[in-house]
C-alpha positions in Angstrom: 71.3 -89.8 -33.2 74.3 -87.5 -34.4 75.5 -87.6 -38.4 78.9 -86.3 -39.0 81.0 -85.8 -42.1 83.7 -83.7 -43.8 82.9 -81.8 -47.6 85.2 -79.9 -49.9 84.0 -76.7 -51.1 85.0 -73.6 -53.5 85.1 -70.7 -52.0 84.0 -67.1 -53.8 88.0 -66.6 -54.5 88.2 -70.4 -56.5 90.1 -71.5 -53.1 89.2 -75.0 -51.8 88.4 -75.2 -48.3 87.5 -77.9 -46.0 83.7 -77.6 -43.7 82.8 -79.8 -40.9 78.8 -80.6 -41.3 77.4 -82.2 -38.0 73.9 -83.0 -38.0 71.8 -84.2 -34.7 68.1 -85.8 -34.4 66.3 -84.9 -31.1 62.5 -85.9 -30.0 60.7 -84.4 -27.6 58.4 -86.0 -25.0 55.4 -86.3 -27.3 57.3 -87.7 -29.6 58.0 -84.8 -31.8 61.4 -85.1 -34.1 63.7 -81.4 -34.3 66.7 -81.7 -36.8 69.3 -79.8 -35.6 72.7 -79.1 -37.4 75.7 -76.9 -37.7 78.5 -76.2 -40.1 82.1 -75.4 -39.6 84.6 -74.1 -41.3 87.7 -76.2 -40.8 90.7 -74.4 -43.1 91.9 -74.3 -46.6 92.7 -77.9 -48.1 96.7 -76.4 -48.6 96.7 -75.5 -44.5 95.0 -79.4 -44.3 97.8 -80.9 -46.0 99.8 -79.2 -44.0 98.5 -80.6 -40.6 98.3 -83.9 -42.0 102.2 -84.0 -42.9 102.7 -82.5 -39.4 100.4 -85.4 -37.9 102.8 -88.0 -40.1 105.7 -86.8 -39.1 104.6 -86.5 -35.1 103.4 -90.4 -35.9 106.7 -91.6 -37.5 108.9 -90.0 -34.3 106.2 -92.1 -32.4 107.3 -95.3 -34.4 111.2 -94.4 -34.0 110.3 -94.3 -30.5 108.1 -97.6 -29.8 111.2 -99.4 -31.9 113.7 -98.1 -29.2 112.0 -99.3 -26.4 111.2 -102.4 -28.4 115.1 -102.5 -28.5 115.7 -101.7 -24.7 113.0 -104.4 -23.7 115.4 -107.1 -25.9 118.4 -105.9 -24.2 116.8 -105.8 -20.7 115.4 -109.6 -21.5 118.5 -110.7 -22.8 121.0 -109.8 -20.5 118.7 -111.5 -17.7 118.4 -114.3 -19.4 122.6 -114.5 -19.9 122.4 -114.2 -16.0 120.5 -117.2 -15.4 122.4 -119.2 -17.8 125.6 -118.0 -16.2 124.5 -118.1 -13.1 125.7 -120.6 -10.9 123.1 -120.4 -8.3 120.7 -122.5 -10.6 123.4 -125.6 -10.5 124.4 -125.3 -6.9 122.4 -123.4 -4.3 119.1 -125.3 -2.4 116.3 -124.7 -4.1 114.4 -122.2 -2.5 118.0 -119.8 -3.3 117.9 -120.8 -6.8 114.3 -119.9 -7.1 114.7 -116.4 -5.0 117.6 -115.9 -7.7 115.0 -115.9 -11.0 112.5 -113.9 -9.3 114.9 -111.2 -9.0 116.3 -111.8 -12.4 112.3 -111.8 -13.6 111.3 -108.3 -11.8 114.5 -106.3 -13.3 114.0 -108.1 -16.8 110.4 -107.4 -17.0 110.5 -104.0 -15.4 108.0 -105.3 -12.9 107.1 -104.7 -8.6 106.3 -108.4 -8.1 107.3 -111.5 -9.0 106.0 -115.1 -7.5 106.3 -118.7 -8.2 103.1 -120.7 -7.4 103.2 -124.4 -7.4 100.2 -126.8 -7.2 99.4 -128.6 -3.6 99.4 -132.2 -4.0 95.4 -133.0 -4.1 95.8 -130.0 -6.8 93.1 -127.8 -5.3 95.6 -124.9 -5.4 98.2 -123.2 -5.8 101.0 -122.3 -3.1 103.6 -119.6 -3.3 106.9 -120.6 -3.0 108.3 -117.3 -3.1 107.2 -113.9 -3.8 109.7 -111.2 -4.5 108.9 -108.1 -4.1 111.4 -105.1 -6.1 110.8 -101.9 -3.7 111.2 -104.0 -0.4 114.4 -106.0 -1.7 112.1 -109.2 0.1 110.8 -112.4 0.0 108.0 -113.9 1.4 106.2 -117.1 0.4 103.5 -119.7 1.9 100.2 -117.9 0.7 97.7 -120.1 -0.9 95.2 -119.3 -3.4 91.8 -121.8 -3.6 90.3 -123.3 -7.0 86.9 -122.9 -5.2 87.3 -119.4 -4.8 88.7 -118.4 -7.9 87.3 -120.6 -10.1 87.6 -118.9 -13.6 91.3 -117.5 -13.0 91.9 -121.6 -12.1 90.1 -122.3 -15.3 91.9 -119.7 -17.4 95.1 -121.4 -16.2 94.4 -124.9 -17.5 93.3 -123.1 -21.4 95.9 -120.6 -21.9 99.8 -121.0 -21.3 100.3 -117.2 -20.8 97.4 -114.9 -19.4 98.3 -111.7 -20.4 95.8 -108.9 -18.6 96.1 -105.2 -18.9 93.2 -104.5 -16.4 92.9 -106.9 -13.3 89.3 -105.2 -12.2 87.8 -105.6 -15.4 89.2 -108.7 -16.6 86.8 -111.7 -16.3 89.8 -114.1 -16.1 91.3 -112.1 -12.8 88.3 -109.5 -11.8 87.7 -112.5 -8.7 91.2 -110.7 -7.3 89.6 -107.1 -7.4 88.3 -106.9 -3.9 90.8 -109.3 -1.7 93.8 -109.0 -4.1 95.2 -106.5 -6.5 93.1 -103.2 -5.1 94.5 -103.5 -1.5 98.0 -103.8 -3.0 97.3 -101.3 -6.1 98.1 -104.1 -8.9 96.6 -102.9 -12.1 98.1 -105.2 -14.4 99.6 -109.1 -14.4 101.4 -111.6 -16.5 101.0 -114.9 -15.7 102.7 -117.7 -17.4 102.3 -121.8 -16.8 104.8 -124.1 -15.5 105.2 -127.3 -17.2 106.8 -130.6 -16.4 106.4 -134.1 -17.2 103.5 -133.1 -19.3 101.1 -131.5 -16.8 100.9 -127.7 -15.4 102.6 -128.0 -12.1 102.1 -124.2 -11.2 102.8 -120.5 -12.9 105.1 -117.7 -12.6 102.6 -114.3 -11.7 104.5 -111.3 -12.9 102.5 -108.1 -11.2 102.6 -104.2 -12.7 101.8 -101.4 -10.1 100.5 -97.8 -10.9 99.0 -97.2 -14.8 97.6 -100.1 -16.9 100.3 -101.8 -18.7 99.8 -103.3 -22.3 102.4 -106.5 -22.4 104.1 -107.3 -25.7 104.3 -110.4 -27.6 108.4 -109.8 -26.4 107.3 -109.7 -22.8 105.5 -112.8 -22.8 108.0 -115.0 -24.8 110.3 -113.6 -22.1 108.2 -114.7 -19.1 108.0 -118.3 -21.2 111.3 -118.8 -20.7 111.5 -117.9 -16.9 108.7 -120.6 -16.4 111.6 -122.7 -18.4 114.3 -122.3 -15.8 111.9 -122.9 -13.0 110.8 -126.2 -14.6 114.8 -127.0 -14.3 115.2 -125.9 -10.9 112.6 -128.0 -9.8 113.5 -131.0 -11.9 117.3 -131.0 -11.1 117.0 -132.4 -7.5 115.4 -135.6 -9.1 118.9 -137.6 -10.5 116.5 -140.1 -12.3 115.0 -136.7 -14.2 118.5 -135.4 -14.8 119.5 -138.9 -16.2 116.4 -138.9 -18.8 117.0 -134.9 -19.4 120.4 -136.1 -20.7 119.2 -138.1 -23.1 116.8 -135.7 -24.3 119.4 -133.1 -24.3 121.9 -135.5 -26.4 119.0 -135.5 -29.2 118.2 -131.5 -28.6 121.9 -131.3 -28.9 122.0 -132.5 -32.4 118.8 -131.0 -34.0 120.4 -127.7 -31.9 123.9 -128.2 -34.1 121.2 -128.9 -37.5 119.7 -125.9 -36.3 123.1 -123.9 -35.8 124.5 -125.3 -39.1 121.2 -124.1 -41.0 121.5 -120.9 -39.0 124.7 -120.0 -40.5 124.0 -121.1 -44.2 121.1 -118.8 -43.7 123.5 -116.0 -42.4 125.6 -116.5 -45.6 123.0 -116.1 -48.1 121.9 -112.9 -45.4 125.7 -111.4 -46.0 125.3 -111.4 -49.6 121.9 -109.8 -49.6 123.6 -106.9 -47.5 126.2 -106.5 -49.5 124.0 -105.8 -52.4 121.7 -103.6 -50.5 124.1 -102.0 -48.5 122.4 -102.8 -45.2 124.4 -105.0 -42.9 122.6 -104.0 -40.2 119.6 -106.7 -39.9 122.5 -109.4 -40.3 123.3 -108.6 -36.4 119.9 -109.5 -35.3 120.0 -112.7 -37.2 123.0 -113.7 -35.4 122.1 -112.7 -31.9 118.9 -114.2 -32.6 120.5 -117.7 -33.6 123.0 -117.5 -30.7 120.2 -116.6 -28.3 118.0 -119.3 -29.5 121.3 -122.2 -29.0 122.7 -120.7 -25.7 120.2 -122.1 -23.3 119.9 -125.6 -24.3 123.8 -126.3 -25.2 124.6 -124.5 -21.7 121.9 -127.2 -19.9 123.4 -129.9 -21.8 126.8 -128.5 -20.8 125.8 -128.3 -17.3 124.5 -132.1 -16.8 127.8 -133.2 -18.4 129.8 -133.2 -15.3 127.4 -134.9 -12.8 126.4 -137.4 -15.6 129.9 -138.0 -15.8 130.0 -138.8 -11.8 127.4 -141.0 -12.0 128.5 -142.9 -14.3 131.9 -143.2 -12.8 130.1 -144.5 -9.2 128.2 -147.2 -11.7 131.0 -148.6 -12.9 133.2 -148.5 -9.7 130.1 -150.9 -8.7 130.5 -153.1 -11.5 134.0 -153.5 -10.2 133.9 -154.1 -6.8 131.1 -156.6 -7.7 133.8 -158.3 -10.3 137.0 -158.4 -6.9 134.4 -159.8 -4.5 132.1 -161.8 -6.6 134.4 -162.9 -9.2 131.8 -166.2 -10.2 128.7 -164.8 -11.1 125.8 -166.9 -12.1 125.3 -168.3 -15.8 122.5 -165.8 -16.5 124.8 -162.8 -15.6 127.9 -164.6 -17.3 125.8 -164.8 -20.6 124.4 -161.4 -20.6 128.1 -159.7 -19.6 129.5 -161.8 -22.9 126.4 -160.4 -24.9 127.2 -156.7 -23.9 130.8 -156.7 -23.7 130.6 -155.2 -20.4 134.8 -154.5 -20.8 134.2 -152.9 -23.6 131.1 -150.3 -22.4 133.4 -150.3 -19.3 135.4 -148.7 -21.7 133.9 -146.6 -24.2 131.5 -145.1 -22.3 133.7 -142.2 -20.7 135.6 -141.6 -23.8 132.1 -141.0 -25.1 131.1 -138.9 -22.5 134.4 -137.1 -23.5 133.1 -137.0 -27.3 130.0 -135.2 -25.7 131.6 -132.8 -23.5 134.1 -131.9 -26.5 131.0 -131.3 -29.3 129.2 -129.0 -26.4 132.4 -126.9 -26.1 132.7 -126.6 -29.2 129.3 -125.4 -30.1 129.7 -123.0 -26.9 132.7 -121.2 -28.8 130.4 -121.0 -31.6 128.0 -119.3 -29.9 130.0 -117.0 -28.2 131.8 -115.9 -31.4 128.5 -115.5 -33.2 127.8 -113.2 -30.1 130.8 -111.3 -29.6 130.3 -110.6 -33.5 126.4 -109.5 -33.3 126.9 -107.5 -30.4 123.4 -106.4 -30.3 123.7 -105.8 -26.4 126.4 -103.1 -27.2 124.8 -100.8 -29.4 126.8 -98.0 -27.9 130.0 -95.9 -28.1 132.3 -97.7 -26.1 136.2 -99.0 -25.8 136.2 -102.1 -27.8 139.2 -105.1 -28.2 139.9 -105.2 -32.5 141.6 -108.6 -32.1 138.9 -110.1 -30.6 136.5 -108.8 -33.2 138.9 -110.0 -35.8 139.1 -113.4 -34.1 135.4 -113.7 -34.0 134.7 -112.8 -37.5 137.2 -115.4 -39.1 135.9 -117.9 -36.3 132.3 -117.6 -38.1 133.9 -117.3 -41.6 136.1 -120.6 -40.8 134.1 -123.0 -43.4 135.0 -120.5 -46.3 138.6 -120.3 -45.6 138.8 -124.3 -45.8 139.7 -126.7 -49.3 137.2 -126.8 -51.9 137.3 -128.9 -55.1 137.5 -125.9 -57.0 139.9 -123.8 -55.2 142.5 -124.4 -52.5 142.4 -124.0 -49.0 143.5 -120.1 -47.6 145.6 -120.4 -44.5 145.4 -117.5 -41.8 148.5 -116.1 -40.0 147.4 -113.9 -37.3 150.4 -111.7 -35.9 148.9 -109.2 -33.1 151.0 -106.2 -31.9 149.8 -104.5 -28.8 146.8 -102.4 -29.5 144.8 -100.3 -27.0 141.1 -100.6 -27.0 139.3 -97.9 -29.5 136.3 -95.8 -29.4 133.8 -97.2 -32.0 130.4 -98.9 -32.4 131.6 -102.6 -31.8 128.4 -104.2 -33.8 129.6 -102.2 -36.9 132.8 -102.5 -37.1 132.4 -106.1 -37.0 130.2 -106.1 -40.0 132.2 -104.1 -41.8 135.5 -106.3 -41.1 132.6 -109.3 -43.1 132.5 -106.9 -45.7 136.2 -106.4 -46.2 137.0 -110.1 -46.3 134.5 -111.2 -48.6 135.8 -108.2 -51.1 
């Protein structure tokens, strides 16, 4: 048993120094008890303070640090997620290309060796791999299957947590079952494994694999892995029409609590402005927007997606409808009564110019959130050749609502006449939040 513990004293010269007092209790083999201790001296309390600013400086360049890579990782994330959404693999390849497609986009966004997609077999007694990508090899390889008998608690870990986040695979109860078969053969030390959801039950998980040193995953790495689960879910669910049928519904009602959301986001972003300009610090106001423009692009560029082929559908439907009303121009009572109910001429109608109505509030919300990007530019930090005018256009694209009739004062009416301007050197996110700053003055 070992007692340790720091004293000030005062020297002989009335100087304060610092001693390190470190006291230990040994027995021997009759049971007899020896105290033994020693005292060191550690420094003057001035050279102390002097250490200890040292350490605080050495632990704030630590900090500065962790925030940059915090920064990179966002970056990194977001830009693969922009790929999937702009990705046109994920509306029209098969489905084993589609899914080869996130898995790629998964290993360079997470900075990962392997990435896999594991469904459930049918009696649900485990999990098969789809496809397994694998960074160094530029491969893929899929079919393995993994028991619930044999790995029962990994299986059971699955069904209570919707991310299992494990910084050491041979020590971790919830993956140690891997240690001898699995991850030390291949030299995995750390995984991230996320569940995929659909139609209310876990259908499989998305198993991202770190190779080398132990890896400690963030709360921005897992969020990030959430959503790749996400785009899996739509992969899988877009070959089933009836499923894209009842995800258009759903997305007409996401589409509107989405614009609530967007409308909120930018009331909230004009009390933000006019905190900056009292403090002075615009910068936290480019976050917020890239944050709201993140959160809105995914959903409004499904909804946008499903759109078109909704549209088709449709279209075949009522091309039905017609060639049953040329060759079976009597119809029955029953059907005679419920066409008068419905006004079948009239949905006949209405229902493409609302489909129309749909595809025009979508586009509209995309321009949105590509202004609200464009303005943010958190993904281009850097020094680089940047387009003014499209800056400027941005900024009075987000600043629209203020420039419009009030009761109290009259509507201000924009005249915008660009000359030819050549790009210019500057930090793009900046100047944009400067240009705010100018128009609100």
């Amino acid at each position: 048993m070992a007692d340790e513990n720091e004293e000030l004293i005062t020297d002989s010269q009335g100087e304060t120094q610092v001693i390190y007092i470190k006291k230990n209790l040994f027995s021997d083999e009759v049971g007899n008890l020896f105290l033994v201790g020693s005292i060191r001296l550690i420094g003057s309390k001035d050279k102390i303070e002097t250490v200890l600013l040292y350490q605080t400086v050495n632990k704030l360049k630590q900090e500065i640090h962790e925030r940059q890579e915090t920064e990179k990782r966002f970056c990194r994330h977001s830009n693969a997620l922009q790929q999937l959404v702009q990705s046109e693999k994920l509306q029209y390849d098969d489905f084993q290309i589609a899914i080869q497609y996130i898995t790629e986009v998964a290993s360079l966004g997470l900075d990962v060796e392997r990435v896999s997609v594991w469904l459930y077999t049918e009696e649900r007694l485990g999990i098969r791999c789809i496809d397994l990508y694998e960074r160094e090899k530029n491969c893929h390889n899929h079919g393995f299957e993994l028991s619930v008998c044999d790995f029962p608690r990994y299986f059971q870990a699955l069904k209570e947590e919707q991310v299992i986040a494990v910084s050491n695979v041979h020590t971790d109860p919830r993956t140690s079952e891997f240690s001898a078969t699995y991850t030390t053969p291949l030299g995995i030390n750390s995984m991230l494994d996320a569940r995929i959801w659909s139609r209310g039950q876990v259908i499989g998980v998305v198993c991202c694999e770190h190779l080398g040193t132990q890896r400690n995953w963030t709360l921005e790495e897992e969020s990030f892995i959430g959503s790749i689960t996400d785009f899996v879910r739509l992969v899988i669910e877009s070959g089933d029409r009836k499923i894209v049928e009842e995800a258009l519904r759903q997305s007409e009602m996401q589409l509107r609590h989405q614009t609530q959301q967007l409308e909120e986001g930018l009331k909230e972003l004009q009390r933000t402005q006019t905190q900056m300009l009292q403090s002075e610090k615009m910068s936290s106001l480019g976050q917020l927007v890239a944050g709201v423009a993140h959160e809105i692009n995914n959903p409004v560029n499904f909804i946008y997606g499903n759109i078109a082929p909704a549209h088709d559908y449709i279209q075949d439907l009522l091309n039905l409808i017609k060639l049953y009303q040329k060759y079976y121009p009597d119809p029955v009572t029953v059907i005679q009564s419920e066409i008068t109910a419905i006004d079948l001429e009239f949905l006949m109608r209405d229902l493409p110019k609302l489909l129309y109505s749909m595809k025009i509030g979508a586009d509209r919300i995309r321009q949105i959130v590509l202004s609200l990007r464009n303005f943010s530019r958190l993904d281009e930090a850097e020094y680089k050749a940047v387009d003014i005018h499209e800056g400027i256009d941005s900024t009075l694209l987000i600043l629209e609502h203020r420039l419009k009739a009030k009761p109290d004062y009259p509507g201000i009416k924009i005249i915008k006449q660009y000359g030819y301007l050549p790009s210019v050197q500057c930090y793009a996110g900046q100047l944009n939040q400067s240009s705010v700053h100018e128009y609100f003055n």
